[in-house]
C-alpha positions in Angstrom: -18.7 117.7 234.8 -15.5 115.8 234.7 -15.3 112.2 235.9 -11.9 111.4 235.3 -9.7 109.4 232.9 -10.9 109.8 229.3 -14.2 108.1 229.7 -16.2 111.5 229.8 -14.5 112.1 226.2 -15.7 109.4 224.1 -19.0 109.9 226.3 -18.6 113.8 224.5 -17.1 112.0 221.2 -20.2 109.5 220.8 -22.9 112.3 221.4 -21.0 114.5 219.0 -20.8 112.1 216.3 -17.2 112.0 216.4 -15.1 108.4 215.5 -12.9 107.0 217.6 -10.1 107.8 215.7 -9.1 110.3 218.2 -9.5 108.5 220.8 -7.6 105.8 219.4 -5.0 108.8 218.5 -4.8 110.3 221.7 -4.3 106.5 223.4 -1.5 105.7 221.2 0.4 109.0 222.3 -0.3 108.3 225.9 1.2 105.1 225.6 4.5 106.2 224.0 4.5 109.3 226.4 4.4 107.2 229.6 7.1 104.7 228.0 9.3 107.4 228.3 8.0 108.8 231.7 8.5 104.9 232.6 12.7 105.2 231.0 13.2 108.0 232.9 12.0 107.0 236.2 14.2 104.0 235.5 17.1 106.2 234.6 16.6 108.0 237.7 16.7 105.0 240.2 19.4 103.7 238.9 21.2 106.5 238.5 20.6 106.5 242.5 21.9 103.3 243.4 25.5 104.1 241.7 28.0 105.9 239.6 27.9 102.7 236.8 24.1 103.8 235.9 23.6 104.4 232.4 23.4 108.4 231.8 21.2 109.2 229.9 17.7 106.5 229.0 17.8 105.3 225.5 15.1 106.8 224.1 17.3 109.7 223.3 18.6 109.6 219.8 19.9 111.7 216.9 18.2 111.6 213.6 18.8 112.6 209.8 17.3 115.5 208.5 15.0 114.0 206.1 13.0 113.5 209.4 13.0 117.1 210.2 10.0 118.3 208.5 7.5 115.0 209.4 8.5 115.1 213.2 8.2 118.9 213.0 4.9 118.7 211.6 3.5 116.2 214.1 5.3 118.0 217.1 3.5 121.2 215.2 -0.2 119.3 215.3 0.6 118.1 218.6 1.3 122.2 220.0 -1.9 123.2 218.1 -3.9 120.6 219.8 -2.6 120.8 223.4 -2.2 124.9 223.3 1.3 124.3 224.2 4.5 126.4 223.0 7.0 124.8 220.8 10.4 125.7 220.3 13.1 124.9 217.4 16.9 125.4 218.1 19.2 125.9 215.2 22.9 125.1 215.7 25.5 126.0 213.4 29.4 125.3 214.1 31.3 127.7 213.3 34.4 125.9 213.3 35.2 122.4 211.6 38.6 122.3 213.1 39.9 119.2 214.1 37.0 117.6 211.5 37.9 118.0 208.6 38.0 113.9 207.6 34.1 114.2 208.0 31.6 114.8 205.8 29.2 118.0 206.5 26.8 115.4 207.6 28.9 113.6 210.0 29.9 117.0 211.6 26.2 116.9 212.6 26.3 113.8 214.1 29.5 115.1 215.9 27.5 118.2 217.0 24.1 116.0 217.7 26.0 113.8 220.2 27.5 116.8 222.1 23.8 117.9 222.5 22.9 114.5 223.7 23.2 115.1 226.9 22.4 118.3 227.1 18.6 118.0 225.8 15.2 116.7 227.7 14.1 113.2 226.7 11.8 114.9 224.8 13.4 116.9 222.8 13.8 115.6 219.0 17.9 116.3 217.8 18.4 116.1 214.1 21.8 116.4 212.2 21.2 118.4 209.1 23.5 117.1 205.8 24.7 120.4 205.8 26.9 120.1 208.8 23.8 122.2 211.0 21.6 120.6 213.9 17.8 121.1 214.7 16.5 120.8 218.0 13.2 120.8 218.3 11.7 121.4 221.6 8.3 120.7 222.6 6.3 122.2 225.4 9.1 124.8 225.2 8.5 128.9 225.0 10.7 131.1 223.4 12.6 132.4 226.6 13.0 128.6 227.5 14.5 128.1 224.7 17.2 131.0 225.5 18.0 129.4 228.2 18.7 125.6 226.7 20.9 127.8 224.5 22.5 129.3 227.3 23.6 126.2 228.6 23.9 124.9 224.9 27.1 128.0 225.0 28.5 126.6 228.2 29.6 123.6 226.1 29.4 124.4 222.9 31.8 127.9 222.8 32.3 128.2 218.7 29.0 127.4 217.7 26.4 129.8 216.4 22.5 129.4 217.7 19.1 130.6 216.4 15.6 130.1 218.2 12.3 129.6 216.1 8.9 129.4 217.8 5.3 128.2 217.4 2.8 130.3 216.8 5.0 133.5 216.8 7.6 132.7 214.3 5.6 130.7 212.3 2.5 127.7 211.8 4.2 125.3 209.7 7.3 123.1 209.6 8.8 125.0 206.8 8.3 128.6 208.1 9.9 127.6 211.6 12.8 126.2 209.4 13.4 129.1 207.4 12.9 131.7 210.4 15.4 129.9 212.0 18.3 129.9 209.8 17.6 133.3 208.7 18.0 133.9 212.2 21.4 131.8 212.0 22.3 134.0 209.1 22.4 136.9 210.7 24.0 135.6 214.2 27.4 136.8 214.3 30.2 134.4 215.1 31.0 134.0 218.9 33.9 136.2 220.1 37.0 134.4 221.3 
């Protein structure tokens, strides 16, 4: 019978045999989760009380790609433990006009901050050093996906798009990766 709050758990985790370690896991990520539930409500009544509020809550970022595959991996853990879907978006731009001074790198950063906006809190961006951005999107099916995308295309005209997802496209960080830009390889450019 379920009592509430996560009492009844360790109850189950101590007749088990279990450690706490999971319980101590499972704390920590509740903690980070409701900091960010806390920075959005914040974001949101501020964002209420005038024009001048900050758009977006900080805990939005843009990261290097070296921390693709650990953050995929723990956002992969994470899907497998909760049952939940899990969704990585693949942008490519096709066009570097206009950039040409920046590195391949730095045209991900360019491409990240566009995204910025566009993403959940949270979503993980990732600026790839080959010019490419990852998105990966917990909680997030397939079809939702396609829709992010969708608006992703609103903005983002000349840029190509490819959707991986946990479990169907793949169990591990790598697979989703490389399902993905296959995917990108085979997208066609965007018509004018």
């Amino acid at each position: 019978m379920w009592k509430g709050g996560i009492g009844w758990l360790s109850d189950v985790m101590v007749q088990s045999g279990e450690s706490g370690r999971l319980i101590a896991e499972l704390a920590a990520e509740n903690r980070h989760l409701r900091k960010k539930i806390d920075a959005m409500h914040e974001m949101r009544a501020s964002g209420s009380a005038g024009e001048e509020a900050v758009a977006r809550p900080p805990v939005v970022d843009v990261f290097t790609e070296k921390d693709v595959t650990p953050r995929l991996k723990e956002e992969i853990l994470r899907a497998n433990r909760y049952r939940h879907y899990l969704s990585l978006v693949l942008v490519d731009p096709a066009s570097t006009e206009g950039s040409n001074h920046l590195s391949l790198e730095g045209l991900g950063f360019m491409t990240g901050e566009q995204m910025r906006g566009l993403v959940r809190t949270l979503d993980v961006v990732f600026a790839m050093n080959d010019g490419r951005v990852c998105a990966v999107l917990p909680e997030t099916s397939e079809n939702e996906a396609a829709c992010m995308v969708k608006r992703l295309r609103q903005v983002m005209h000349q840029h190509r798009f490819a959707i991986a997802s946990y479990p169907a496209d793949g169990s591990e960080e790598n697979s989703l990766l490389r399902k993905a830009k296959e995917r990108l390889s085979a997208t066609l450019l965007p018509s004018g």
